[in-house]
C-alpha distance (Angstrom), angle and dihedral (degrees) to the residues before:
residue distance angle dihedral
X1 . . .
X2 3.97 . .
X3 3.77 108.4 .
X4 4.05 98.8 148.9
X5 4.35 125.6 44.7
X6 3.06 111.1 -159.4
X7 3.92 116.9 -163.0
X8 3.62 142.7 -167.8
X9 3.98 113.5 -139.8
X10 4.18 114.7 -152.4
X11 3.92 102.5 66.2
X12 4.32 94.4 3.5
X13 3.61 99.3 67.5
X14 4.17 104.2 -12.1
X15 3.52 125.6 52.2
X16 3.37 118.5 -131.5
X17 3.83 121.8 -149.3
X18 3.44 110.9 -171.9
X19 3.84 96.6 83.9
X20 3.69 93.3 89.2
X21 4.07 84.7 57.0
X22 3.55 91.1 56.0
X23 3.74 95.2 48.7
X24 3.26 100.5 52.3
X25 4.05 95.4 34.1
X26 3.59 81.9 57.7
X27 3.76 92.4 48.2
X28 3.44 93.4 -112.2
X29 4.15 96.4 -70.9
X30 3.87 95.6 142.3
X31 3.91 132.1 41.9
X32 3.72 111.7 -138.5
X33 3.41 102.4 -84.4
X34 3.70 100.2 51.3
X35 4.05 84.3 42.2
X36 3.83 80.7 62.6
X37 3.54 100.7 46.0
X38 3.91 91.2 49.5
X39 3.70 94.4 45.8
X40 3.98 88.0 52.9
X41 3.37 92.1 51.0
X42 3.95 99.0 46.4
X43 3.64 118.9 109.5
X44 3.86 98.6 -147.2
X45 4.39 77.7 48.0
X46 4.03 82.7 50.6
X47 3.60 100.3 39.6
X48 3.62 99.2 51.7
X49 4.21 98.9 39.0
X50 3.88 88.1 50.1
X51 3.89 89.1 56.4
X52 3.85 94.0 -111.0
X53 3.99 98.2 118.7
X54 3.87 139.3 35.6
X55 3.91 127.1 -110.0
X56 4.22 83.1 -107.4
X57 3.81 85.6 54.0
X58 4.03 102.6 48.2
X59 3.29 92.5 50.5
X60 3.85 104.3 42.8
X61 4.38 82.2 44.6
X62 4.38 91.4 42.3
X63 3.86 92.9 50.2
X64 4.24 92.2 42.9
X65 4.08 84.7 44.9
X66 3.80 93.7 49.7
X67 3.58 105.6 20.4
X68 3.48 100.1 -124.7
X69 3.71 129.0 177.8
X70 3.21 106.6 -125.8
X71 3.97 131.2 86.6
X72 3.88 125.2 -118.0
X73 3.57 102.2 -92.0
X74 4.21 99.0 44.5
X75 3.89 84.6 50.5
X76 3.89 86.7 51.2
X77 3.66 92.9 51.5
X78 3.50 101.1 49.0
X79 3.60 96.3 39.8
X80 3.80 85.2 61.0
X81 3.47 93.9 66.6
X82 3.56 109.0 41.2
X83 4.02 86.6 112.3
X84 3.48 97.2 83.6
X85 4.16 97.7 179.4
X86 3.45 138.6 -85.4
X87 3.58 125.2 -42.2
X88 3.72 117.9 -116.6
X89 4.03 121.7 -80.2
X90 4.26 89.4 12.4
X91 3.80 89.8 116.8
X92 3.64 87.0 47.4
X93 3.85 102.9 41.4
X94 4.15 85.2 43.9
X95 3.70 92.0 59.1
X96 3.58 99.6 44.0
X97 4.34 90.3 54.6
X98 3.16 92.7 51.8
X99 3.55 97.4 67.2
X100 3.69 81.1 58.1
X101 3.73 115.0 32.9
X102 4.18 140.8 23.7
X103 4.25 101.6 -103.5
X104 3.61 117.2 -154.3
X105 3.65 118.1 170.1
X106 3.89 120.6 -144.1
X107 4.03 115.9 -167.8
X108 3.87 137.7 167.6
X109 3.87 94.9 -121.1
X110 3.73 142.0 163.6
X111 4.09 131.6 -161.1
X112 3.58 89.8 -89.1
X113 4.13 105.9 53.0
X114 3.92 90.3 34.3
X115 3.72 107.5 76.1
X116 3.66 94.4 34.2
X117 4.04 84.4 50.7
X118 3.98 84.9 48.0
X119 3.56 110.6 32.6
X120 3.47 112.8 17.1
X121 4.32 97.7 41.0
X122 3.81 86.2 40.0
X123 4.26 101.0 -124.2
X124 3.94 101.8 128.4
X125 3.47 81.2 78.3
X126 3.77 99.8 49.4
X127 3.51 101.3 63.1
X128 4.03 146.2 52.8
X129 4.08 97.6 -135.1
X130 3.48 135.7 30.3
X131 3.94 127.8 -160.6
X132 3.74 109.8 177.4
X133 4.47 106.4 -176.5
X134 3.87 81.8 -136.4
X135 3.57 98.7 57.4
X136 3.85 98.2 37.9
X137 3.44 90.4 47.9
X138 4.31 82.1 -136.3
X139 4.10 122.6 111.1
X140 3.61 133.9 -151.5
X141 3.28 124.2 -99.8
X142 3.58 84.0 46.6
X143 4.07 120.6 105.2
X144 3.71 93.8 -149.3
X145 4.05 88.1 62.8
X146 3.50 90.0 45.3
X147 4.17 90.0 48.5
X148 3.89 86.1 42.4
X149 4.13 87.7 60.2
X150 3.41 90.7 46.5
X151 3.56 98.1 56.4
X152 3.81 92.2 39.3
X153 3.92 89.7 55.2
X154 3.76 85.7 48.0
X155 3.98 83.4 -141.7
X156 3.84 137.4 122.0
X157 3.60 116.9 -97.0
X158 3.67 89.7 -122.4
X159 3.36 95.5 55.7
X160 3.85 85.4 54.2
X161 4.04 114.8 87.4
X162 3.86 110.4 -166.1
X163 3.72 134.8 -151.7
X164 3.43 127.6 -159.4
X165 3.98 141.1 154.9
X166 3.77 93.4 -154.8
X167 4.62 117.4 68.6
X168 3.62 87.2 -151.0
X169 3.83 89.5 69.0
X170 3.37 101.2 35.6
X171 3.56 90.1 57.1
X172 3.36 92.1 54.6
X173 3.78 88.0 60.1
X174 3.50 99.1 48.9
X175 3.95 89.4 57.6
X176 3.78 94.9 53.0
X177 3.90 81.8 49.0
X178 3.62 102.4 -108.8
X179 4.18 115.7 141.6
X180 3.96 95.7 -108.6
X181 3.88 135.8 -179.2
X182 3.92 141.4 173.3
X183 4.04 107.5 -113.7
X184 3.48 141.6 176.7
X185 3.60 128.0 -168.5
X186 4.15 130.3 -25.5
X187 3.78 89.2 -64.0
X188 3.50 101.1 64.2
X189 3.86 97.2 31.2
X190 4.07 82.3 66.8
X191 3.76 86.8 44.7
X192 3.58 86.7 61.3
X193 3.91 93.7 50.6
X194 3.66 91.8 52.7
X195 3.44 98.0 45.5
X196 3.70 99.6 44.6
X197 3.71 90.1 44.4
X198 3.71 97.0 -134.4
X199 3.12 99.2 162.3
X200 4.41 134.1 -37.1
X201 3.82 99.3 -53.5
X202 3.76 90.7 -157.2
X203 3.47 91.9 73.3
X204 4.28 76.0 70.1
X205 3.38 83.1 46.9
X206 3.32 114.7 68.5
């Protein structure tokens, strides 16, 4: 039985721009998902979304690490506004769960994504939990964040279903026990409801 979803924000239920910067500041070494699996394993990444560095020091360490071309303050810029917004029907499909289920949201973040992700997009008033990387001073992929939600929720990981856009997390879930799957956008959240068979999806529906 599902009684708590747990979601990831940048690529779940925002969209985040600023991969096509990275791409092509990189000159286009990665795709997207192994873009996402370096950044998660980068220790300026680490440093500064566990609340260990400043904006000034992320991006002086991130362009050293991956020899970008760009100087400190362009990187800051950008970086600021890789949240782009919302993607369309999230206010909607938000509203609708939580006649149904306890919604906690669980996000690598940094003092610079967070408030806009908060405040200005509207989502510390969609859900029940919070756990902001920066704040706990924990990261995805690592289990001890995971465990650290867990407790915090005061829940059984099988009670817990996860939502990620990045395998490397969700895998993570599934080995602390939590129901987990990759997702992008509204459309295949609901995919994942239907499929699953949490629960009657039309009651989303109408």
């Amino acid at each position: 039985m599902i009684d708590i979803v747990l979601f990831d924000l940048g690529g779940v239920l925002v969209e985040m721009i600023g991969v096509p910067t990275m791409l092509s500041w990189t000159s286009n070494k990665y795709d997207e998902d192994k873009l996402w699996e370096v950044w998660l394993k980068s220790p300026a990444v680490r440093s500064f979304e566990t609340g260990c560095s400043t904006a000034e020091q992320f991006a002086d360490e991130i362009i050293m690490e991956m020899d970008l071309p760009v100087e400190r303050t362009e990187f800051v810029n950008a970086f600021s506004q890789w949240p782009g917004g919302l993607y369309p029907d999230v206010s909607d499909l938000i509203q609708k769960l939580r006649k149904h289920f306890t919604l906690a949201c669980f996000s690598n973040s940094n003092e610079l994504h967070w408030p806009k992700l908060m405040m200005e997009m509207g989502l510390d008033d969609m859900f029940d939990f919070h756990f902001a990387s920066h704040l706990m001073g924990k990261l995805k992929p690592d289990q001890d964040s995971f465990e650290y939600v867990l407790q915090r929720l005061g829940c059984k990981a099988s009670s817990v279903l996860f939502l990620d856009d990045n395998e490397i997390n969700v895998r993570t879930a599934r080995k602390v026990g939590m129901e987990a799957h990759r997702v992008r956008g509204p459309f295949e959240i609901k995919q994942i409801f239907k499929k699953a068979n949490i629960f009657n999806f039309c009651d989303i529906e109408n």
